[in-house]
C-alpha positions as CSV (number, residue, x, y, z in Angstrom):
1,X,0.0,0.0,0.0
2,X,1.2,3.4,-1.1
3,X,1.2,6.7,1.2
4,X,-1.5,8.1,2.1
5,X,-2.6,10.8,-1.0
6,X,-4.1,14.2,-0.7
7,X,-7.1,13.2,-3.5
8,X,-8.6,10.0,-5.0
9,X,-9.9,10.9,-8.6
10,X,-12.4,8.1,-9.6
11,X,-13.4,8.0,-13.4
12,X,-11.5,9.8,-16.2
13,X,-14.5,11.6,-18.2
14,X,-14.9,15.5,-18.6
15,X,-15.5,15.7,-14.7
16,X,-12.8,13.8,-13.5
17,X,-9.9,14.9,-15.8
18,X,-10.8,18.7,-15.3
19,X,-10.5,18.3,-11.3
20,X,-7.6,16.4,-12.0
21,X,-6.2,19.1,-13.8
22,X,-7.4,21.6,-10.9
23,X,-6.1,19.4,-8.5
24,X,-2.8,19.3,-9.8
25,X,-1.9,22.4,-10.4
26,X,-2.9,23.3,-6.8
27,X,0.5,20.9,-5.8
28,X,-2.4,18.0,-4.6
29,X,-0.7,15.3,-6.7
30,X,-3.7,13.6,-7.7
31,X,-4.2,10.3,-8.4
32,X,-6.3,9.3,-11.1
33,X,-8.0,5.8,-11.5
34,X,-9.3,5.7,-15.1
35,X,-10.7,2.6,-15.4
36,X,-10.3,-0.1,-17.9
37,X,-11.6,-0.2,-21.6
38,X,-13.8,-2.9,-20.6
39,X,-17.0,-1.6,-21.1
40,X,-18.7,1.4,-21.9
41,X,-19.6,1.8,-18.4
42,X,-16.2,1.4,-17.1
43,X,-14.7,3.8,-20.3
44,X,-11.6,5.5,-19.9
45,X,-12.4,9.0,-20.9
46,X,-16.3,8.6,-20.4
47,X,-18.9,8.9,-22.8
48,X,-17.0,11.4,-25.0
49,X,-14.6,8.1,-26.3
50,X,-17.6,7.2,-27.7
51,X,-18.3,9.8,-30.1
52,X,-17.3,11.3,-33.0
53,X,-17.5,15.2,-33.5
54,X,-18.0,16.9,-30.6
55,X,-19.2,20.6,-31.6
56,X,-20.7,22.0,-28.7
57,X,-17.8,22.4,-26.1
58,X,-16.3,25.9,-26.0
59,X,-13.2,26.5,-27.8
60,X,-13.3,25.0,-31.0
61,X,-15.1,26.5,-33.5
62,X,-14.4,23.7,-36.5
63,X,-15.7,20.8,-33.7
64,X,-13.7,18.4,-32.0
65,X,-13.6,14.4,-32.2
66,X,-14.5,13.0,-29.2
67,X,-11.5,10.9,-28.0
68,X,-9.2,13.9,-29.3
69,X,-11.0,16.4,-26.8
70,X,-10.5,13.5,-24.1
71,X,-6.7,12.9,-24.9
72,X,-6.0,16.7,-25.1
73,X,-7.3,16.9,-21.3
74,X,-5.4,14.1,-20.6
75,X,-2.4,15.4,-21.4
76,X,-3.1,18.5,-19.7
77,X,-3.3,16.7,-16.5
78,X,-0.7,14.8,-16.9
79,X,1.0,18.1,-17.9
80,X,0.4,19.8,-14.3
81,X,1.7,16.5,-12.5
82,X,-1.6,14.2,-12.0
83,X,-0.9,10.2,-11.9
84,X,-2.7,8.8,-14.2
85,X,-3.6,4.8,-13.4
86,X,-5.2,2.8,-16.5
87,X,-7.2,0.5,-13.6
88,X,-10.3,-1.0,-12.2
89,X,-11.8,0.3,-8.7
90,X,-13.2,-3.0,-7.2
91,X,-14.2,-1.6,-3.9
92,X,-14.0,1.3,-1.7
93,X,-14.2,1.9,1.9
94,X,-15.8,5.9,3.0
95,X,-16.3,4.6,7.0
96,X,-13.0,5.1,8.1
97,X,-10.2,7.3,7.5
98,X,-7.8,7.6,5.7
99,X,-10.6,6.8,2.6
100,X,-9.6,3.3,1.0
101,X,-9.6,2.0,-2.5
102,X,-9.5,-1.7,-3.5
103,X,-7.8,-2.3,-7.0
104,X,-7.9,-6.7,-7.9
105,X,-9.3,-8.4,-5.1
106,X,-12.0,-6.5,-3.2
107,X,-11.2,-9.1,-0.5
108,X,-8.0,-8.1,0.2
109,X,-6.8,-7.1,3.8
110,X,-4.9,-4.2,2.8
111,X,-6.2,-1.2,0.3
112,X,-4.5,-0.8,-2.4
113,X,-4.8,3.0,-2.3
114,X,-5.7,5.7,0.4
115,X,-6.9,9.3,0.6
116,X,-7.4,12.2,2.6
117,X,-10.5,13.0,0.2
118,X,-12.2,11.2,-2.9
119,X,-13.7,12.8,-5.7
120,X,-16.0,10.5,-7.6
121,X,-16.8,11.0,-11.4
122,X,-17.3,7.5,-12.8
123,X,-20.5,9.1,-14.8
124,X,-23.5,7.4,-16.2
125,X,-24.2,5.6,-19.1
126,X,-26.7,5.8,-21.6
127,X,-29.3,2.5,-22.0
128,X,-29.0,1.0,-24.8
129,X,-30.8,-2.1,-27.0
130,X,-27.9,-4.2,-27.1
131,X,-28.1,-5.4,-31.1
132,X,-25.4,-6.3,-32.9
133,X,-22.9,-3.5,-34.2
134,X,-24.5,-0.7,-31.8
135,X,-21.6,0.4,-30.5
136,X,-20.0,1.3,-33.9
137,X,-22.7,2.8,-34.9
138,X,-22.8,5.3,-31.9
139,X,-21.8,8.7,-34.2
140,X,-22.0,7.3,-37.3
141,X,-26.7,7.8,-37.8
142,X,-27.2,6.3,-33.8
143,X,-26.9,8.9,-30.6
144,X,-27.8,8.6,-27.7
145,X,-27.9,13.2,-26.9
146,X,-30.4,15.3,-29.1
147,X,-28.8,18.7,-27.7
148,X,-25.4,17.1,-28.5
149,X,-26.3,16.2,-32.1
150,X,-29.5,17.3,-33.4
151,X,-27.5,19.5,-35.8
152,X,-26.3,17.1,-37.6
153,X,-29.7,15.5,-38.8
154,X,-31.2,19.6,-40.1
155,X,-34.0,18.4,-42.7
156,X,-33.8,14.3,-41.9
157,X,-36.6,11.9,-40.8
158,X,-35.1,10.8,-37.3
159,X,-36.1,8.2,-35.1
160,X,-36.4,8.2,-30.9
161,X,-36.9,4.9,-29.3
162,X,-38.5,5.0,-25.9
163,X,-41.6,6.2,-24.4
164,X,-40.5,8.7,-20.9
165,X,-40.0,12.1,-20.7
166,X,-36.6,11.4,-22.0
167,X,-37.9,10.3,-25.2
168,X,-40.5,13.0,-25.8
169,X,-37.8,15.2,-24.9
170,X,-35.5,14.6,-27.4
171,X,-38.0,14.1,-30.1
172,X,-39.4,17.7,-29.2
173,X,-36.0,19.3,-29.3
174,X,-34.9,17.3,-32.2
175,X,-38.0,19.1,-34.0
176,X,-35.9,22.1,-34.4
177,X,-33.8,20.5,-36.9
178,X,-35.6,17.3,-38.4
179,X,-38.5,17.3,-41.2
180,X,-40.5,14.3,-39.2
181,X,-40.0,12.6,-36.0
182,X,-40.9,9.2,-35.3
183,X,-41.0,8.0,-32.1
184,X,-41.0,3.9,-31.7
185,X,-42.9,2.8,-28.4
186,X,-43.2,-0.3,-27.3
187,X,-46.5,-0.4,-26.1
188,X,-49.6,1.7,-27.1
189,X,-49.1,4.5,-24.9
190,X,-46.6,6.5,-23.5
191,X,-44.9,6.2,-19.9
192,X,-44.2,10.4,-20.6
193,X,-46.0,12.4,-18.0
194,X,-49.4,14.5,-19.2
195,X,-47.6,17.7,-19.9
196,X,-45.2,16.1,-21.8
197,X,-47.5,13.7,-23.8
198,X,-49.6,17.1,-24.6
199,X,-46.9,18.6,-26.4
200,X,-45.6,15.6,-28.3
201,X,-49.2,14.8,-29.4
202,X,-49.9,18.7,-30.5
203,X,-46.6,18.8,-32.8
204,X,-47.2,18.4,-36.0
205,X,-43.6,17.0,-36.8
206,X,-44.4,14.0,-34.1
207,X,-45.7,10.8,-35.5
208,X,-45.8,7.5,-33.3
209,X,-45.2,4.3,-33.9
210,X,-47.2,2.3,-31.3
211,X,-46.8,-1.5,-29.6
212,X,-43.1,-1.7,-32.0
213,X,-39.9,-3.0,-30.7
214,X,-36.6,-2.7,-32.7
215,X,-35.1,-5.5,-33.9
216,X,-31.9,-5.0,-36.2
217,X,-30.0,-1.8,-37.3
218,X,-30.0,-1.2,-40.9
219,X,-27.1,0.1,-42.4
220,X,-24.8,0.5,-45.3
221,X,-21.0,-0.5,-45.3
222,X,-18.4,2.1,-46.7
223,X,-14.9,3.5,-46.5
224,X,-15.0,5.1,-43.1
225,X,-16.9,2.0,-41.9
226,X,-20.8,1.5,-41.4
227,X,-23.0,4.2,-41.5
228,X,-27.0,3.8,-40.2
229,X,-29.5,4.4,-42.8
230,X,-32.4,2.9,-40.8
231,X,-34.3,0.0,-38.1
232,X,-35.6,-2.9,-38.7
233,X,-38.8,-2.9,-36.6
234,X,-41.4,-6.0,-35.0
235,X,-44.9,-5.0,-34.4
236,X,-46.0,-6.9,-31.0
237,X,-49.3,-7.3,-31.7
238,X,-49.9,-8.4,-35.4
239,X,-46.5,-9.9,-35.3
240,X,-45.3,-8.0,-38.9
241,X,-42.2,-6.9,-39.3
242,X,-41.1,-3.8,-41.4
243,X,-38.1,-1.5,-42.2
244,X,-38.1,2.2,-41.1
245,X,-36.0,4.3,-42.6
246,X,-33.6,7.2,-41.0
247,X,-31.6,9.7,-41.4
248,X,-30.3,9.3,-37.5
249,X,-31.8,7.0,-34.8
250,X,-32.0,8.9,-31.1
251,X,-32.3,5.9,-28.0
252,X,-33.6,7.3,-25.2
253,X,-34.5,4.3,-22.6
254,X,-33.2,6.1,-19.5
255,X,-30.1,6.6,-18.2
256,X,-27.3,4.9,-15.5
257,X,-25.2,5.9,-12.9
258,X,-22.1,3.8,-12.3
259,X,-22.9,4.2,-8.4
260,X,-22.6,0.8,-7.7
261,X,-19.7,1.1,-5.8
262,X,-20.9,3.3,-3.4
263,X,-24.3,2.1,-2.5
264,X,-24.6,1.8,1.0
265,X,-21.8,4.2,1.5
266,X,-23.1,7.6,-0.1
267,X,-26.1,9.0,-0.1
268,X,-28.5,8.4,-3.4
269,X,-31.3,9.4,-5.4
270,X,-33.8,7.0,-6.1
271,X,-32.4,6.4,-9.5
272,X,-29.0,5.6,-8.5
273,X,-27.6,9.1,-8.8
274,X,-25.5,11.1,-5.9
275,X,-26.5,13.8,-3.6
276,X,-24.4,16.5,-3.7
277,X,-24.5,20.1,-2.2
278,X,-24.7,18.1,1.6
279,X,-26.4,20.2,4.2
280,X,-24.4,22.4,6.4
281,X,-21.7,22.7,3.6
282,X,-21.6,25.5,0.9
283,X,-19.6,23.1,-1.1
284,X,-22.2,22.2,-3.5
285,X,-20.1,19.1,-5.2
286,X,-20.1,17.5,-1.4
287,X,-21.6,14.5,-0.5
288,X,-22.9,13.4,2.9
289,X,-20.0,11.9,3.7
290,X,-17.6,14.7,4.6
291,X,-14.4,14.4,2.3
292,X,-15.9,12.8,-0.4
293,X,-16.9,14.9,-3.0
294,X,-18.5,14.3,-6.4
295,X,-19.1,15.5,-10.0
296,X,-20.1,15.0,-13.6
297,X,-23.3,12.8,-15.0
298,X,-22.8,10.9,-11.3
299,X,-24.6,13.2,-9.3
300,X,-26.2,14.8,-12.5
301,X,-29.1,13.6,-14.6
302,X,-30.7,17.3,-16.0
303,X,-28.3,18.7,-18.3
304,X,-25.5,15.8,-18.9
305,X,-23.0,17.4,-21.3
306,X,-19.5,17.1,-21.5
307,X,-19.3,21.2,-20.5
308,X,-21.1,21.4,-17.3
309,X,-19.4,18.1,-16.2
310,X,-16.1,20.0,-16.8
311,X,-17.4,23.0,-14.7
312,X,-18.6,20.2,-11.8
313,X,-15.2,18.7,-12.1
314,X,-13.4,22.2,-11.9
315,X,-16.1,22.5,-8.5
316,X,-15.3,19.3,-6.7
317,X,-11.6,20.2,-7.2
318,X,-11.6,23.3,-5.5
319,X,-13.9,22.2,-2.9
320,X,-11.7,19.6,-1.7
321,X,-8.8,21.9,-2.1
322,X,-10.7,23.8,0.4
323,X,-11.5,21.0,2.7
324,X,-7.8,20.0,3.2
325,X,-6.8,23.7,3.6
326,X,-9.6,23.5,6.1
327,X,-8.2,20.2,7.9
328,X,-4.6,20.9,7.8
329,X,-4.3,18.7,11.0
330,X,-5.0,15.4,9.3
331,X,-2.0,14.0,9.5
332,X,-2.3,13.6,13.1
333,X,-5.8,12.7,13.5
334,X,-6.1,10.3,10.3
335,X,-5.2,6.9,12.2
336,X,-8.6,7.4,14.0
337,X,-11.5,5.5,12.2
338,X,-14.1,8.6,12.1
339,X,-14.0,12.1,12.7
């Protein structure tokens, strides 16, 4: 087991890798566990690796690819001093102090890792249908972020897939840009609250498609590799199937926080996500536990975009800066098992 560190980063995405950046170049000498390119939920770099362009983040004018934007603030951390650790959290311990990190065998005596503070961006990830070739196809006709790529698809027929508030939110916003919407819905009405529903139903560049699963992706091969021209649909209750054609396909099934290694430990929404902004703190990236502090499309499920998880991770890093300016005696009182 290694000394004890000032900060714990947790996740690599937009929020981690700008408080690592923070964090750094206040001398913190962060260390950052990035995960392993496993899974999209356990992505190195978040989300954003699983993009194309990006063109919405500040700064670039012509766009950005996705994993380019995620290298360059990579580099930048590693620039100002943060370790960067290409590995796997398997368990964490908040009860006691020093905080403690398992890497390999949660069962392990020892931690492999501990910390004054924690900051925890591991983000969420999108739901998805799991067909064949879906990950591929993510930027190249399937997304899974209207606001992020609406743009792209000005004058197209586009496609959502779901039946929330999610759904009809996208499809509403994606309005702006598409000649038709089609939203596919599994059953024969929506799960969307009335307001919602109301709005959908008055649009005239909403159609539905009612009691229709999606079965296959449709798409054509080609030099920059396969590009989505459409879905191949089921209808549940006569049984047909049919093809629906698509200029870009929008999923929108809900959402997932990678929280599961802190359930029981930090306080949660009912849908998985973290409290932050604890009471009796003005440090609004602070969880319940003092110490640990958190950021990005964790504790966020309103706006989810790579920029306001960069200004959460730029909060979290300052708040804990502040909490150990705060507890400048920790070295002395950090072999006790609470404060």
């Amino acid at each position: 087991m290694s000394d004890v560190r000032d900060v714990i980063i947790i996740g690599s995405g937009p929020a981690g890798l700008t408080a690592a950046i923070y964090t750094a170049r206040a001398s913190l000498d962060p260390l950052v566990i990035e995960g392993e390119p496993s899974s999209t939920s356990d992505q190195p770099g978040g989300q954003l690796m699983l993009t194309t362009e990006v063109e919405n983040f500040p700064g670039f004018p012509e766009g950005v690819m996705g994993p380019e934007l995620m290298s360059s603030m990579r580099e930048q951390a590693l620039r100002f001093g943060a370790d960067i650790r290409t590995e796997k959290v398997t368990k964490v311990d908040l009860s006691a102090r020093p905080f403690s990190v398992w890497i390999g065998d949660p069962e392990a005596a020892e931690p492999t890792y501990q910390a004054k503070t924690v900051i925890v961006s591991t983000g969420a990830q999108s739901l998805m249908l799991n067909l064949p070739r879906e990950n591929e196809l993510i930027g190249h006709g399937l997304s899974t972020c209207a606001t992020c790529d609406g743009f792209f698809f000005r004058d197209q027929e586009i496609v959502v897939v779901g039946g929330g508030d999610s759904a009809i939110e996208e499809a509403t916003f994606l309005t702006k840009f598409a000649s038709k919407v089609t939203i596919v819905h599994r059953r024969d009405e929506l799960r969307a609250s009335k307001i919602m529903q109301d709005r959908a139903f008055k649009n005239d560049k909403i159609e539905f498609l009612w009691d229709t699963t999606v079965e296959e992706y449709l798409f054509d091969e080609g030099p920059l590799g396969a590009k989505l021209r459409g879905l191949r649909v089921h209808n549940v209750k006569t049984g047909e199937d049919s093809e629906l054609l698509a200029g870009g396909v929008f999923i929108a099934i809900g959402h997932r926080p990678n929280t599961d290694l802190f359930k029981g430990q930090l306080a949660m929404e009912d849908n998985g996500y973290l409290i932050t902004g604890a009471a009796g703190t003005e440090m609004e990236s602070a969880t319940d536990v003092d110490g640990v502090f958190a950021c990005g499309d964790v504790q966020d499920h309103t706006y989810r975009q790579a920029i306001t998880a960069a200004g959460s991770g730029c909060m979290a890093a300052i708040d804990a800066e502040r909490w150990l300016e705060a507890h400048d005696d920790i070295d002395q009182v950090r072999t006790e098992t609470t404060w």
